[in-house]
C-alpha positions as CSV (number, residue, x, y, z in Angstrom):
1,X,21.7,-11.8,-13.3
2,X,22.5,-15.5,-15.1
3,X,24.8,-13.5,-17.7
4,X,26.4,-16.2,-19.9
5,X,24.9,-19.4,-21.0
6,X,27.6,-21.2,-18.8
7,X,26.2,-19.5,-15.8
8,X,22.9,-20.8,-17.0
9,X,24.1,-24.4,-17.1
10,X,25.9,-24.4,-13.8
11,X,22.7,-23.2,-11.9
12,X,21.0,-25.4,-14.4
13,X,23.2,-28.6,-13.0
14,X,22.7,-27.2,-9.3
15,X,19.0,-27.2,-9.2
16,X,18.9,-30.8,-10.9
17,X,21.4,-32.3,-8.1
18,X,20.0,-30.6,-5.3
19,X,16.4,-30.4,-6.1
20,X,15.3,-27.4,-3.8
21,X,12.0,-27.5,-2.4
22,X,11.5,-24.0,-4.2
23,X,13.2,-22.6,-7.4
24,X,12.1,-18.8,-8.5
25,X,14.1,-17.5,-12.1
26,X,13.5,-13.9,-13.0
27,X,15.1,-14.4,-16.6
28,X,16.8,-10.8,-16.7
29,X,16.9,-10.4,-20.5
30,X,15.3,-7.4,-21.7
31,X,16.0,-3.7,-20.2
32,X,13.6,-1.1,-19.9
33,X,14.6,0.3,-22.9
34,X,13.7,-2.7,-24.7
35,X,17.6,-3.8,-25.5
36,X,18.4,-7.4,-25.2
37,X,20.7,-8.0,-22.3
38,X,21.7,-11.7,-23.1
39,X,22.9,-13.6,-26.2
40,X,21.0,-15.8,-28.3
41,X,23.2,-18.9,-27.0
42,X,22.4,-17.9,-23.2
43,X,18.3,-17.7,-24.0
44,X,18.1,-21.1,-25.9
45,X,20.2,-22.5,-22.4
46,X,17.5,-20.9,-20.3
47,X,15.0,-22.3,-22.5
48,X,16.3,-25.6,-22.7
49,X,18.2,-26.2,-19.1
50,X,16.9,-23.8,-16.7
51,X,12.6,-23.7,-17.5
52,X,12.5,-27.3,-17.0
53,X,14.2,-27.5,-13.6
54,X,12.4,-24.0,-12.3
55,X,9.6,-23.6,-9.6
56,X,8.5,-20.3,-10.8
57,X,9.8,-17.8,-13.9
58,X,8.9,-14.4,-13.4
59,X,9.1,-12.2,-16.9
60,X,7.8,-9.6,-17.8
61,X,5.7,-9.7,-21.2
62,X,8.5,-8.5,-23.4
63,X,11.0,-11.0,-21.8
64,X,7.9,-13.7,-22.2
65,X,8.3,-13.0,-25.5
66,X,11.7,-13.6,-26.3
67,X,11.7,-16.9,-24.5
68,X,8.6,-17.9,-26.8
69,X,10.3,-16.4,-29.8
70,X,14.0,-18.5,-28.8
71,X,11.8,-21.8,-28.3
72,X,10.0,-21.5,-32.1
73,X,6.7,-20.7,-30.3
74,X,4.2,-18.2,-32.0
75,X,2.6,-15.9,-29.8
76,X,0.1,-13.3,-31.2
77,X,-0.2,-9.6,-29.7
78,X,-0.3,-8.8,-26.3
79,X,-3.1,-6.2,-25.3
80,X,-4.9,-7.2,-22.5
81,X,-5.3,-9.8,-19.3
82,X,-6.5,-12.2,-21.7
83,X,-3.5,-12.2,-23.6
84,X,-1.2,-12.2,-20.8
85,X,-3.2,-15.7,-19.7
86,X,-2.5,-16.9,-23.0
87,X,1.2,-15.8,-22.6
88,X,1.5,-17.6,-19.3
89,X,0.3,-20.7,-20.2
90,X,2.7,-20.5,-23.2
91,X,5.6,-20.4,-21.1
92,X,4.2,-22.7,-18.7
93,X,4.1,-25.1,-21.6
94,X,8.3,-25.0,-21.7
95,X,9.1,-26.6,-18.5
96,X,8.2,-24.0,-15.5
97,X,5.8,-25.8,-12.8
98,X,4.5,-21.8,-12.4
99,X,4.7,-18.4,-14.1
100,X,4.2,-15.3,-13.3
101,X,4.0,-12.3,-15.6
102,X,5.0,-9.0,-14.4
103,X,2.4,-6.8,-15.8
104,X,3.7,-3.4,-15.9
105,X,3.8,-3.1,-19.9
106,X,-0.2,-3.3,-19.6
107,X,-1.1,-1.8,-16.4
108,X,-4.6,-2.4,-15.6
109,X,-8.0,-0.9,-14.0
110,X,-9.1,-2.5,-10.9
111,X,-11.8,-4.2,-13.1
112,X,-8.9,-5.6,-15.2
113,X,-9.0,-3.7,-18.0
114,X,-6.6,-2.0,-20.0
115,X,-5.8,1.4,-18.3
116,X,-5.7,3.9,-20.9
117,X,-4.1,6.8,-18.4
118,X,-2.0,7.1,-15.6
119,X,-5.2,7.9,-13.7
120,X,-6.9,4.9,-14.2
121,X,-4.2,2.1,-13.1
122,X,-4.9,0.3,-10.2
123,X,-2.3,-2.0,-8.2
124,X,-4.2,-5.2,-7.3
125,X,-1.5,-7.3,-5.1
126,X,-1.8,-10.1,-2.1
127,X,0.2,-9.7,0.7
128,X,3.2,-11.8,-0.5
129,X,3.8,-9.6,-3.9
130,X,3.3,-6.2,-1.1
131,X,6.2,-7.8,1.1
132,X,8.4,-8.3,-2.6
133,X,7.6,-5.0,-3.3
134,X,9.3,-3.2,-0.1
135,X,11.7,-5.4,0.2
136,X,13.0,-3.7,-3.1
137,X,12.1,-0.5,-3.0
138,X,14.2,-0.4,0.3
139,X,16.8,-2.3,-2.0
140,X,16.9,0.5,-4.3
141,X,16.3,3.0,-1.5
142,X,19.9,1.6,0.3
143,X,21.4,0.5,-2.8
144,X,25.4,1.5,-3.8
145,X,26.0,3.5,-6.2
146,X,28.4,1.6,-8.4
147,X,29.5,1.6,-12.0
148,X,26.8,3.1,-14.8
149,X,23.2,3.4,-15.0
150,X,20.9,2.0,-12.2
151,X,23.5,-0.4,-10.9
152,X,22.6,-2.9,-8.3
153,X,20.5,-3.2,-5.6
154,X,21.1,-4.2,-2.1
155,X,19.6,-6.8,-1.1
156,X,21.4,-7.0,2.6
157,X,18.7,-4.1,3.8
158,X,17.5,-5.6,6.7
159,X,20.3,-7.6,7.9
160,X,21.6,-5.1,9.7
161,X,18.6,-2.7,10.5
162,X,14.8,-3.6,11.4
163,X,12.9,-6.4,10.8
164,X,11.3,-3.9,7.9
165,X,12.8,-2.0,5.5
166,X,13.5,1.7,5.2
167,X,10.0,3.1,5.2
168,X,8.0,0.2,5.7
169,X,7.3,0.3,9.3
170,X,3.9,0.7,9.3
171,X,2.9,-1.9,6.7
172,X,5.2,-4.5,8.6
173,X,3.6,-3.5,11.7
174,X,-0.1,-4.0,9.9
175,X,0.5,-7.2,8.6
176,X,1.5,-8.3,11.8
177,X,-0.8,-11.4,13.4
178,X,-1.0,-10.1,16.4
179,X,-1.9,-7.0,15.1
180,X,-4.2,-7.6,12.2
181,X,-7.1,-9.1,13.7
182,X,-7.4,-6.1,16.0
183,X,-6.8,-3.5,13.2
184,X,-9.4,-5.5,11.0
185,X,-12.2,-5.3,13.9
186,X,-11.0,-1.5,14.5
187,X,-11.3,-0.4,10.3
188,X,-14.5,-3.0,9.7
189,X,-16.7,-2.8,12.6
190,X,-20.0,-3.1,11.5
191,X,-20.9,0.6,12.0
192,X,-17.9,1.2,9.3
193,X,-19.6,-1.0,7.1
194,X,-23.1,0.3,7.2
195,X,-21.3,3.8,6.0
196,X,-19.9,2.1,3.3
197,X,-23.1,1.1,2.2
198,X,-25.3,3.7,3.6
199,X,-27.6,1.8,5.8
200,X,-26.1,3.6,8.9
201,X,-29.2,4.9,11.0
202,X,-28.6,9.0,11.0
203,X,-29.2,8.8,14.7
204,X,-26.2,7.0,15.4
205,X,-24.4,8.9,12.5
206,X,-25.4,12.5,14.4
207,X,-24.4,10.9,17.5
208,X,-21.0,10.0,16.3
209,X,-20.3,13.0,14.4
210,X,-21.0,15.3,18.1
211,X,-18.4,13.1,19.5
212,X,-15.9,13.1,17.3
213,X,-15.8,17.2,17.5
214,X,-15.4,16.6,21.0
215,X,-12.4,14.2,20.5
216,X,-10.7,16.4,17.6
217,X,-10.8,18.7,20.4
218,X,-8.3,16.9,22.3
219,X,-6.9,15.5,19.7
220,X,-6.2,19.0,18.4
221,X,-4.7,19.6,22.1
222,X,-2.6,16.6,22.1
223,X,-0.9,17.5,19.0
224,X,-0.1,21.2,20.3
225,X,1.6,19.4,23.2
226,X,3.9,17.3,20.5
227,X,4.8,20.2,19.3
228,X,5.8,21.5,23.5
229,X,7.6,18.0,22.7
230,X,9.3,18.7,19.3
231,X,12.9,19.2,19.3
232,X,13.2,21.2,16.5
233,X,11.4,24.1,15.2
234,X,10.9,21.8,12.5
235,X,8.9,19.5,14.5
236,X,6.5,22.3,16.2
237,X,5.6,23.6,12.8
238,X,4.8,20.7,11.9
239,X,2.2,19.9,14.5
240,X,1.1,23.5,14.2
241,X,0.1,22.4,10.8
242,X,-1.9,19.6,12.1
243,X,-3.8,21.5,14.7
244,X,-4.1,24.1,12.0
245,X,-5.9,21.1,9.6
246,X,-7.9,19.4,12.5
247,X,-9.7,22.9,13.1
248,X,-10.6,22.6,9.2
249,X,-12.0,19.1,9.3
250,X,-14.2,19.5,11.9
251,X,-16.1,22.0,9.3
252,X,-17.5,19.3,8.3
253,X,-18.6,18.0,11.7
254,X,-20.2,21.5,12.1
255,X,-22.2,21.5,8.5
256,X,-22.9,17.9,8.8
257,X,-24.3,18.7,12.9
258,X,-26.6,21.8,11.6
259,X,-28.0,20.0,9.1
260,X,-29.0,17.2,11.9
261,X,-30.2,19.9,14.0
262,X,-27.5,20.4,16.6
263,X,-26.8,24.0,17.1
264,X,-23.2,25.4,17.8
265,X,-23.9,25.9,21.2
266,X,-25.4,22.3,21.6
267,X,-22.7,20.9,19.9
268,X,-19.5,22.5,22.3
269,X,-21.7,21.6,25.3
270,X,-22.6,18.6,24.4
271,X,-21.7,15.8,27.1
272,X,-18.4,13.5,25.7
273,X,-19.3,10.0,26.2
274,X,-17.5,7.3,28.4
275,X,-15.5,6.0,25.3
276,X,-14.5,9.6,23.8
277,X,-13.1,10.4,26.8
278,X,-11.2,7.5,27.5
279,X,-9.5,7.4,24.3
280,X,-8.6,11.2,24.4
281,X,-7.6,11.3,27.9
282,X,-5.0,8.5,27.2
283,X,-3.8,10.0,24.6
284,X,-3.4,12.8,26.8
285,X,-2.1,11.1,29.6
286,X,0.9,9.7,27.0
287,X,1.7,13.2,26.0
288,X,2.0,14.4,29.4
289,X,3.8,11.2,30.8
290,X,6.2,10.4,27.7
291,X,8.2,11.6,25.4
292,X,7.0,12.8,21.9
293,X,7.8,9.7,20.2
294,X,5.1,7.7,22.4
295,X,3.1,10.4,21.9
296,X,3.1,10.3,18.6
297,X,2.5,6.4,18.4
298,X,-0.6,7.0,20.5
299,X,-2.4,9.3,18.1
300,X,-0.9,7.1,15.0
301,X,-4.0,4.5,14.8
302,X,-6.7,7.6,14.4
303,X,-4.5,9.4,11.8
304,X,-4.1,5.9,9.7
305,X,-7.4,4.7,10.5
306,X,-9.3,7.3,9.5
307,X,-7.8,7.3,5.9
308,X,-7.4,3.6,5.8
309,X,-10.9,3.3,6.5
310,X,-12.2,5.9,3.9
311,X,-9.8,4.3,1.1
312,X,-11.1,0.7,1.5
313,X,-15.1,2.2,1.3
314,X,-14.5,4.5,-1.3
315,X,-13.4,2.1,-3.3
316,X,-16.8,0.3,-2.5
317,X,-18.6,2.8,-3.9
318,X,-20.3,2.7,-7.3
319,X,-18.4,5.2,-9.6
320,X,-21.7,6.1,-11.8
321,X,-24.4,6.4,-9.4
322,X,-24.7,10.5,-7.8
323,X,-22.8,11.9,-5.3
324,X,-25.8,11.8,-2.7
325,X,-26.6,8.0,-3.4
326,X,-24.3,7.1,-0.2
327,X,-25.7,9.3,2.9
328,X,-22.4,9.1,4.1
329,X,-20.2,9.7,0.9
330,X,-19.1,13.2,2.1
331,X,-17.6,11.9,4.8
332,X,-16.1,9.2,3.3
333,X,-14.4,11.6,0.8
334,X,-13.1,14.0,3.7
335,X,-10.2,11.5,4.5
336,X,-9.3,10.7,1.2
337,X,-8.9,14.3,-0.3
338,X,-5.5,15.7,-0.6
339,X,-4.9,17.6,2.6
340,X,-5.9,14.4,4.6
341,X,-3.9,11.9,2.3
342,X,-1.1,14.1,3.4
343,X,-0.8,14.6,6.9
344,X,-1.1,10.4,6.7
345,X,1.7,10.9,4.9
346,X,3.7,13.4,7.0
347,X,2.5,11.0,10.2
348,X,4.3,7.5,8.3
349,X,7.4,9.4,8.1
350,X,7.9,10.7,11.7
């Protein structure tokens, strides 16, 4: 935090002498209780010194404000994305080459509106502001707890862990490029996106759905052997409780198979095909060959993919139109209900 307007003017002086390729200011000056945390000297010294030499300013809207209201600037009322533009461009006009307004004070709907309840808010972010994002939540997650209130956090996370922060494994490993090519062909291959929109031929659909009971059979299996695997009674409970919830979801495989015309019996002696039982068996194999840890990166991808696949058409899907406008939208929902959403969860931790 620049504290004092003579810290101001000595990064001030810095940035003018050294001229860094990239300068970012997050002008700490309002809490979250909405108490100023510098003095009137040390915002007109941001205002005059700093803005003009800085790459990027990040405030939020009430800290916007108080830079507008230090520099004799007039904004009006601040209610929606239209006025956070305005607000942006206002600040721009002091000196910044870029600004960025932290929106939290107006959290918006994924069309942009104003959200009006908890339910409604929708985090829209590109890739870099994800990164920012873990990199301080594992900052607060590692932080030292010194002195009053929130204190500081620790921004030495990684230096002496992972290449990721506490937590963010999986989103690390995602945003990988020699991973994300493969995971984007894997979650949006054309059959994925004909569900989405409901153009999917119900032939291949009912072939898909007999195979898949025939894989959360061994997938069930391969999850009873991590818990063989576990070390702690812990560990098999917990992949009692996914066998347990793989017996439910393939309720739906039953219903959805009747109502295509596959009987029980047809369906249990129904022939797994070539790919099914590849992918099973290897999972299998890994169980049986490894230790639970492999074994649990083996079944990982079907877990995440399942419910990272439903999330992304979901939120494809028209909000107004009926239930049964979308073939598919039953299955689509499956993997994003509660129970589902949570053994994802329970999987990211391990």
């Amino acid at each position: 935090m620049l504290a004092s307007a003579g810290t101001i003017q000595v990064v001030a002086d810095a940035l003018r002498k050294y001229k860094p390729a990239c300068s970012i200011v997050d002008p700490v000056m309002v809490a979250t209780s909405g108490a100023r945390l510098l003095k009137e000297e040390a915002i007109k010294t941001l205002c005059t010194e700093l803005l003009p030499v800085t790459g990027l300013i990040t405030p939020n809207i009430p800290e916007a404000l108080l830079l507008l209201e230090e520099s004799g600037h007039k904004v009006d009322d601040i209610k929606d994305l239209d006025g956070m533009k305005r607000l942006a461009r206002a600040v721009a006009d002091l000196g910044p080459k870029s600004v960025l307004i932290k929106g939290g004070h107006i959290p918006l709907k994924k069309n942009y509106e104003v959200a009006s309840t908890d339910d409604e808010k929708e985090v829209l972010v590109n890739r870099a502001v994800r990164a920012a994002g873990r990199y301080v939540e594992a900052g607060i997650k590692t932080s030292v707890d010194l002195g009053k209130g929130s204190g500081p956090i620790n921004h030495f996370h990684s230096l002496n862990i992972m290449p990721f922060p506490p937590g963010g494994f999986v989103d690390w490993l995602l945003e990988r490029e020699d991973v994300r090519k493969v995971w984007k062909e894997f979650t949006q291959h054309e059959f994925v996106e004909q569900m989405g929109d409901g153009t999917l031929p119900v032939e291949s659909f009912k072939f898909y759905m007999v195979q898949d009971y025939l894989y959360l059979t061994q997938f069930a299996r391969a999850n009873a052997l991590a818990g063989y695997k576990a070390k702690t009674l812990e560990g098999v409970a917990a992949s009692a409780g996914i066998v347990t919830h793989i017996h439910t979801e393939t309720k739906l495989h039953v219903s959805e198979c009747l109502e295509l015309g596959v009987t029980m019996d047809e369906l249990r002696n129904s022939e797994e095909h070539q790919a099914c039982t590849a992918y099973s068996r290897y999972i299998l194999d890994i169980g049986a060959s490894e230790d639970w840890l492999a074994l649990q990166i083996a079944m990982f991808p079907c877990l995440l993919g399942y419910h990272h696949i439903a999330k992304r058409l979901s939120s494809l899907q028209d909000p107004s139109a009926p239930k049964n406008a979308n073939r598919y939208r039953q299955w689509i929902d499956n993997y994003i209900a509660d129970d589902y959403t949570q053994a994802v969860g329970k999987g990211m931790e391990y």
